[in-house]
C-alpha positions in Angstrom: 24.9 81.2 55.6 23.4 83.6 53.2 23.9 81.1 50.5 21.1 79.0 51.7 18.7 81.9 51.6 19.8 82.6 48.0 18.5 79.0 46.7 15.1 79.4 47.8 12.4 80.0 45.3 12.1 82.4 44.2 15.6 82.4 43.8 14.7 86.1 41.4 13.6 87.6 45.1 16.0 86.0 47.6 18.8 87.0 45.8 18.1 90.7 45.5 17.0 90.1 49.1 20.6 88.8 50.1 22.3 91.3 47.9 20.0 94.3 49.8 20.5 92.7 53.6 24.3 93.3 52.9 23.6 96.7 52.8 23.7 98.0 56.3 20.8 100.7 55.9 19.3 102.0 59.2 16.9 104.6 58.9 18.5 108.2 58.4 21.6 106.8 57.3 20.5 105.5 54.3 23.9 107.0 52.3 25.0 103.0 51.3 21.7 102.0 50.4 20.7 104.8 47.8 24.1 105.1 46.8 23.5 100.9 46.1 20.2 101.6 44.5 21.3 104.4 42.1 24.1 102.0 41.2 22.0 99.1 40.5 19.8 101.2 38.0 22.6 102.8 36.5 23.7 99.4 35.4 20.6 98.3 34.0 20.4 101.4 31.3 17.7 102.6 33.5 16.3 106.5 34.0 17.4 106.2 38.0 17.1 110.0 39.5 17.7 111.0 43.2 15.5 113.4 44.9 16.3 116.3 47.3 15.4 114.2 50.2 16.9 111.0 49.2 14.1 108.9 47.5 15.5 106.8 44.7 13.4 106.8 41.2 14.0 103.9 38.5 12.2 104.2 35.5 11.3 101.3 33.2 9.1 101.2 29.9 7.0 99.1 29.3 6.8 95.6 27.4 5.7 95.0 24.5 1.9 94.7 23.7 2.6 96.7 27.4 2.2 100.6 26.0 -1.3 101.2 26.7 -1.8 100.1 30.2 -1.8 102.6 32.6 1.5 103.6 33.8 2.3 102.0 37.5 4.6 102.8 40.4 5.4 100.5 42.3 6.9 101.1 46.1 8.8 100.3 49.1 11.2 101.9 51.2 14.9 101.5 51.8 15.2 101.4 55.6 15.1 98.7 58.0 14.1 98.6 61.9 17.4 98.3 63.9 16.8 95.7 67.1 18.8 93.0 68.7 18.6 90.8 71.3 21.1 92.3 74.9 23.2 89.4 74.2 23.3 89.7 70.6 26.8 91.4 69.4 26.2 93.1 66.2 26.8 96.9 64.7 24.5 97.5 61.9 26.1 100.4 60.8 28.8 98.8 59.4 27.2 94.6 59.6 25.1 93.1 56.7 22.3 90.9 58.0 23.2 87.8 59.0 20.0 85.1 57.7 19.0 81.6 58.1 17.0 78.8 56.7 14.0 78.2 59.7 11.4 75.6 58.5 9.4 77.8 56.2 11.1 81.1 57.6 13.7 82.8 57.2 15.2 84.7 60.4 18.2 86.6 61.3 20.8 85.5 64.3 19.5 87.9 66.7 18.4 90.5 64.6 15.5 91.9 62.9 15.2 90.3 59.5 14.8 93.6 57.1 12.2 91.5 55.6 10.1 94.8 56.4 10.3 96.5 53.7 13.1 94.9 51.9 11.3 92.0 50.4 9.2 94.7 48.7 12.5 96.7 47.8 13.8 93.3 46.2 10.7 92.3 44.6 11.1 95.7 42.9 14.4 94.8 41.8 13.7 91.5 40.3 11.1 93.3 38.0 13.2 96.0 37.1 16.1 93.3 36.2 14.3 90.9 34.5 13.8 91.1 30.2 10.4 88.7 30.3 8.1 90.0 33.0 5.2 91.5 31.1 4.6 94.6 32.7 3.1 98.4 31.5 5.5 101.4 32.0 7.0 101.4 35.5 8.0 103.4 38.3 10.1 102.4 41.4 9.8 104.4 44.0 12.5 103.8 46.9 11.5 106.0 50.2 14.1 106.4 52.7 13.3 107.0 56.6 9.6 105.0 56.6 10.5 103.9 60.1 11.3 106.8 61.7 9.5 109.4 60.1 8.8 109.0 56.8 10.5 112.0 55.8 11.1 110.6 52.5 7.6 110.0 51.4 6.9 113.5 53.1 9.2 115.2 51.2 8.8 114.0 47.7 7.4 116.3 45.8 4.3 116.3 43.5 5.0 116.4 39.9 7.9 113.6 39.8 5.9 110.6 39.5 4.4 110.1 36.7 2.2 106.9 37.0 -1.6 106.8 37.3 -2.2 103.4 40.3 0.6 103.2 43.6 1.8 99.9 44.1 2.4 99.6 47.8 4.4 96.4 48.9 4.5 96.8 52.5 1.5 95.1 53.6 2.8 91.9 56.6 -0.3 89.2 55.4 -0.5 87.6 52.1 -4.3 87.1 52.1 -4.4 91.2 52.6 -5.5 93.3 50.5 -4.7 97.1 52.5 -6.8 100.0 51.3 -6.4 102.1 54.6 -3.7 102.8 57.3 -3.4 104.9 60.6 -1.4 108.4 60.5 0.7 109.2 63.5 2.1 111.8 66.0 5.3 112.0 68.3 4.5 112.7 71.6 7.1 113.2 74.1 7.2 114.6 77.5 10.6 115.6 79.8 11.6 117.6 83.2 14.1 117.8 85.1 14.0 117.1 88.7 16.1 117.6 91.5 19.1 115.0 92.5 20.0 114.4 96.2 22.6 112.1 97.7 22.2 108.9 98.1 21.2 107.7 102.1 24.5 106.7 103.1 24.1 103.1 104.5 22.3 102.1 101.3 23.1 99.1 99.0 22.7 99.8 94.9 20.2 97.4 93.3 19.8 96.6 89.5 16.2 95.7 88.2 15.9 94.0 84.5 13.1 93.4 83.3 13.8 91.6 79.6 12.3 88.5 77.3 9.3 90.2 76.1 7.8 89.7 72.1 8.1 93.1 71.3 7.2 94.1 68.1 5.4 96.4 65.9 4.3 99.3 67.8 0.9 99.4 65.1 0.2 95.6 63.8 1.1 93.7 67.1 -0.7 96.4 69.6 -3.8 94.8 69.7 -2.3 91.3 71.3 -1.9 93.2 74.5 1.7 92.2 74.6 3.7 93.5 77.6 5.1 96.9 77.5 9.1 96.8 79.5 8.2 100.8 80.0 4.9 100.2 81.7 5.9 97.5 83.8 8.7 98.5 85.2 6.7 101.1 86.5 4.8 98.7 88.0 7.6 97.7 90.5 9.0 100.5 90.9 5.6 102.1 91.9 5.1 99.3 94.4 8.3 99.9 96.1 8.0 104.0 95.9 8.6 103.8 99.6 11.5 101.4 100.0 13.6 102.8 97.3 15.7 105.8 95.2 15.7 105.6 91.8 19.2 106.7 90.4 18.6 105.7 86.4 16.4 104.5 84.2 16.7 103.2 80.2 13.5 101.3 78.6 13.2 100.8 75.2 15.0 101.9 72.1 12.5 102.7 69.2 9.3 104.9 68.8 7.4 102.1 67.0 8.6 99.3 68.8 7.1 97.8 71.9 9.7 97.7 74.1 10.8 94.6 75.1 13.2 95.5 77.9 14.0 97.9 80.8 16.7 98.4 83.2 16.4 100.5 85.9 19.4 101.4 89.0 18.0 102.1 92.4 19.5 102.4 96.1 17.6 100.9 99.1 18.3 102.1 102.6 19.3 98.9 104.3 16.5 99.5 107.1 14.4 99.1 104.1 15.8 95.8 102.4 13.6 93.6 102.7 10.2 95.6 102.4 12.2 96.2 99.2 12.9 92.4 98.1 9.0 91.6 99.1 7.5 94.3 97.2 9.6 93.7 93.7 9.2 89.9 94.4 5.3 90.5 94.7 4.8 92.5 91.5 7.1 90.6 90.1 4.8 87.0 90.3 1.8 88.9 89.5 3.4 90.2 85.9 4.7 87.0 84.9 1.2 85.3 86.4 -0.6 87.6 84.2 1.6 87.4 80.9 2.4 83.9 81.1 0.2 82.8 78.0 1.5 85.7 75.6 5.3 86.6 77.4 6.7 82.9 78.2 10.9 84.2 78.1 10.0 87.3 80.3 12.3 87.5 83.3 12.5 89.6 86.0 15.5 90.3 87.8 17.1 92.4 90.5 20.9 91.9 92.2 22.9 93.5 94.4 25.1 95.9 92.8 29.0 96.7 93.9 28.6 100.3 93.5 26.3 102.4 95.2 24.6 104.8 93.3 26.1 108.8 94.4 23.1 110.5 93.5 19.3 109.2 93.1 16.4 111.2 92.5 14.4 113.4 95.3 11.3 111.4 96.5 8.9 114.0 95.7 10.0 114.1 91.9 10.2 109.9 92.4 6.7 110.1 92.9 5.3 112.3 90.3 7.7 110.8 88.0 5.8 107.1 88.7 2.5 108.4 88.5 2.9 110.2 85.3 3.9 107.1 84.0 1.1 104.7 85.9 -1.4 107.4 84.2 -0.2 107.7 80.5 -2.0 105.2 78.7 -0.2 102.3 76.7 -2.3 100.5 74.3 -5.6 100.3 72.6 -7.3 103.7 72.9 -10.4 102.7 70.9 -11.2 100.6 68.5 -12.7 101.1 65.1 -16.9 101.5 64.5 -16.6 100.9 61.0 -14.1 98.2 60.4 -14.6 95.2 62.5 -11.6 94.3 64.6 -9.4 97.2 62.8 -7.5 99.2 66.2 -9.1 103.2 65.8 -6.2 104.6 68.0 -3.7 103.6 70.1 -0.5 104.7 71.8 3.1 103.1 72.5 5.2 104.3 75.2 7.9 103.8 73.4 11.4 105.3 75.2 12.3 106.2 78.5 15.1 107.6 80.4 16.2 108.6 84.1 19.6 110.2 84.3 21.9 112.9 85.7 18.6 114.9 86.9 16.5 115.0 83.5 13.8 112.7 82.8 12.1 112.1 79.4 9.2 109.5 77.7 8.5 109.3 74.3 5.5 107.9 72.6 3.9 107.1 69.2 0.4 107.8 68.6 -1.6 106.1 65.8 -5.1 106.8 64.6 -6.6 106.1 61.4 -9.4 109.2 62.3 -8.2 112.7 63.2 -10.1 113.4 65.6 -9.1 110.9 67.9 -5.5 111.0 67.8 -5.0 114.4 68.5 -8.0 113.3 71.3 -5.6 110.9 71.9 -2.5 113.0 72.3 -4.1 115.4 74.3 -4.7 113.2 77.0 -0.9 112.1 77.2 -0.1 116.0 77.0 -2.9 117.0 80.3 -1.1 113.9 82.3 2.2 114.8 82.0 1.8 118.7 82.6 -0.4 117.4 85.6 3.6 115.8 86.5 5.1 119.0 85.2 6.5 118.1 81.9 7.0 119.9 79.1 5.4 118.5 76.2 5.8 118.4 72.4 4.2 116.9 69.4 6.2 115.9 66.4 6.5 114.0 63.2 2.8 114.1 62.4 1.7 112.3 59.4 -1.7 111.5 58.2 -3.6 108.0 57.7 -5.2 106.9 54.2 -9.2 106.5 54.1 -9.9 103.7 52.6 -11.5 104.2 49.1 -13.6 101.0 48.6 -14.9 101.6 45.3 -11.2 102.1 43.7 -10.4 100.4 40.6 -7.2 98.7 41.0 -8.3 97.3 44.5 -11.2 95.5 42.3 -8.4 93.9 39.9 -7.0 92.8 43.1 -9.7 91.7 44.5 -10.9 89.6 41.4 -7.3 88.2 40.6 -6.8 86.7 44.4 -9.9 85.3 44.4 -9.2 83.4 40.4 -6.0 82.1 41.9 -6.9 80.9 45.2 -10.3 80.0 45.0 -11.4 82.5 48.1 -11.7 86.0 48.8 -8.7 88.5 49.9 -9.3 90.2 53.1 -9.4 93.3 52.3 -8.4 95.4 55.1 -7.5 99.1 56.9 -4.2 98.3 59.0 -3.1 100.0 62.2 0.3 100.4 60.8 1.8 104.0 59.1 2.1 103.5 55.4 3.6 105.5 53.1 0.0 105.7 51.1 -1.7 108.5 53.1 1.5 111.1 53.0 1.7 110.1 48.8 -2.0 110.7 48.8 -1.4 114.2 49.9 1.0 115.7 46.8 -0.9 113.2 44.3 -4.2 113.6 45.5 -5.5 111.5 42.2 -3.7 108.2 42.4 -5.0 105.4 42.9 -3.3 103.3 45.5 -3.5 99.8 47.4 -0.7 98.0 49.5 -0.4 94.4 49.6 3.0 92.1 50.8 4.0 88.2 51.3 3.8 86.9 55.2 5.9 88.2 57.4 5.6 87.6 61.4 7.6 89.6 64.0 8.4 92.7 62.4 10.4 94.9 64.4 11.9 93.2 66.5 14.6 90.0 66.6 11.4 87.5 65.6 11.0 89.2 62.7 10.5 86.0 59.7 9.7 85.7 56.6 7.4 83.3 55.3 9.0 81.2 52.1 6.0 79.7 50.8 4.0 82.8 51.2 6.6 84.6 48.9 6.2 82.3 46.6 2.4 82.9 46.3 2.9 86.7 46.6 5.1 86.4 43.5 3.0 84.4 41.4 0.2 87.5 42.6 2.7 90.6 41.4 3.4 89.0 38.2 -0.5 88.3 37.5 -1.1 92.1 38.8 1.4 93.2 36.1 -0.4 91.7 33.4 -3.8 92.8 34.3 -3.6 96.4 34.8 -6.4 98.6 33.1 -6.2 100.3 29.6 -5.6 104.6 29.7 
């Protein structure tokens, strides 16, 4: 299957792309990968260090006629977003991607792709391989942990890179030019409640709620896409009165919209059907609502065999669905000073109802300061108002974009030369590695551009094979046209 993937053009990318998706490499287990990485420099002759954290560091010199361009780094990191469809059977700890020929994509069966960032990572590799790309001394920089809190980038240390301009390759359009991204916070809330029997002539129900896009928690929040988390509050909200709620599981990654929920719930048999017409109720007026941008959403409930023991009290059922109808999920604000650029948003990523605790994570974005912590504090005051302890984690800061930086106007220049039109140049809602870099070498200069990729985490995800093409034919003119010391 991957064989077909390996013939594309470029055949230089696609191969190191096939030889990386082989690598199972989910974030903070990256062991395989950078042990893979190290190896592959090692074999080349190449300087290839390891840091404390885990980052992998290939050095290259430069070419001839190369030596006095500035010195480069070029980046992407090792990880992948794990998701698969419910009905998709596949262990990515020990599984190597399984890819196929699309039209112009390239998908995996059921999977994401890895295409995010690994395209970048085997772009990186070509280059480093190859004995004719022109290029001034080099740097590869291999981050681990970029998706779930890019405690490689964090901890990487000022003083070990050496080059003057950051090459980011982890930018999703190929007419994109990304000289900004969002930073980020954890925000998580949890209590536990009280448990009480279930009423004893109830019958156990299973809601799912399944079929939605998904997708990246930063890039795809703007498309309103349906959140499983929120709306499966929604019906349970609506049938607060009719039902017990014995467990709860909705989504699975903190930048990820979820794309499913399942919740377990006894209904007193005096209250049956209120609780068939309420769930059948909500249930049309989701799907009614999201039918242009959610068309495989389905929601289901059955009768289960076994009654649920224990369910949750109904005052703790109550506060537990309003603190959840209350927590925002979605756009927050958007940007005064970049046109149709998302400010700050939140995802509601994760929740969970069982054996009397209760917890829902989030992820909080905002490319200004001010505003996501404004943001975060108004997910902490409405879950305290529910009783919830709450904690903020994994912060990381965004990059300001720097519009008068040098290798952004090579960029900018080059794209337009080759294709005859300007690049959008663009701040992204996503968490890049740039802003964290930015912080231990505060003098870099840095810009983040990619080749197409749709769907990113999630089992959509697809890359784009004539966009890689063009990207290519951009890195190698990039290469060549880097400034003079």
């Amino acid at each position: 299957m991957n064989e077909a993937i390996r013939n594309l053009e470029p055949k230089v990318i696609w191969n190191k792309f096939a030889d990386l998706n082989a690598v199972p490499r989910p974030s903070k287990k990256e062991e395989r990968v950078i042990a893979f990485m190290k190896d592959f420099g090692k074999k080349l002759g190449l300087e290839t260090i390891e840091d404390e954290v885990g980052n992998v560091i290939i050095r290259k010199p430069a070419t001839s006629g190369m030596e006095d361009r500035k010195a480069i780094i070029m980046q992407s990191h090792l990880d992948m977003v794990h998701q698969k469809n419910s009905d998709t059977k596949f262990d990515f700890d020990t599984q190597g991607i399984e890819m196929y020929v699309d039209g112009d994509w390239v998908r995996a069966k059921g999977t994401t792709l890895g295409a995010d960032n690994g395209l970048g990572v085997a772009t990186i590799m070509a280059i480093l391989e190859s004995d004719t790309i022109v290029h001034p001394a080099l740097e590869a920089l291999f981050t681990i942990d970029e998706e779930t809190g890019m405690t490689g980038a964090m901890g990487l240390k000022g003083g070990i890179l050496r080059g003057d301009i950051l090459l980011n390759l982890d930018t999703e359009e190929d007419d994109e030019i990304g000289v900004g991204c969002a930073g980020g916070i954890d925000v998580s809330a949890a209590r536990n409640y009280s448990e009480v029997e279930a009423p004893a002539n109830a019958q156990g129900y299973k809601i799912t709620l399944k079929g939605l896009q998904g997708g990246h928690s930063g890039m795809d929040i703007i498309k309103g896409l349906g959140n499983g988390n929120k709306l499966m509050n929604r019906l349970l909200y609506a049938a607060n009165k009719s039902m017990h709620l014995a467990e709860l599981t909705g989504g699975s990654l903190r930048n990820a919209i979820p794309r499913e929920s399942e919740a377990i719930v006894a209904v007193p048999s005096e209250k049956e059907k209120d609780f068939i017409s309420e769930i059948n109720t909500i249930k049309t007026e989701i799907v009614d609502e999201y039918k242009l941008l959610e068309k495989d959403l389905t929601i289901s409930f059955e009768k289960i065999a076994e009654v649920p023991r224990k369910v949750m009290n109904s005052a703790d059922q109550t506060t537990f669905l309003n603190i959840m109808h209350t927590a925002h999920n979605g756009v927050y604000r958007m940007s005064p000073a970049i046109e149709d650029l998302v400010e700050t948003s939140n995802n509601i990523s994760k929740v969970t109802v069982k054996d009397g605790a209760l917890k829902i994570e989030c992820l909080t974005r905002s490319s200004v300061e001010s505003s996501k912590a404004d943001m975060a504090n108004t997910l902490k005051a409405a879950f305290e108002l529910g009783g919830c302890e709450v904690n903020f984690e994994g912060a990381y800061p965004g990059w300001a974009p720097n519009m008068e930086s040098p290798i952004l106007k090579v960029l900018d220049n080059l794209y337009t030369k080759m294709h005859g039109e300007k690049a959008h140049v663009a701040a992204c809602h996503a968490g890049l590695e740039c802003g964290i870099l930015g912080q231990n070498y505060p003098g870099m200069d840095m810009i983040s551009f990619g080749p197409t990729i749709k769907g990113a985490h999630s089992p959509d995800e697809r890359a784009n094979i004539p966009s890689t093409q063009k990207y290519w034919d951009f890195v190698l003119e990039i290469l060549k046209s880097i400034p003079k010391k």
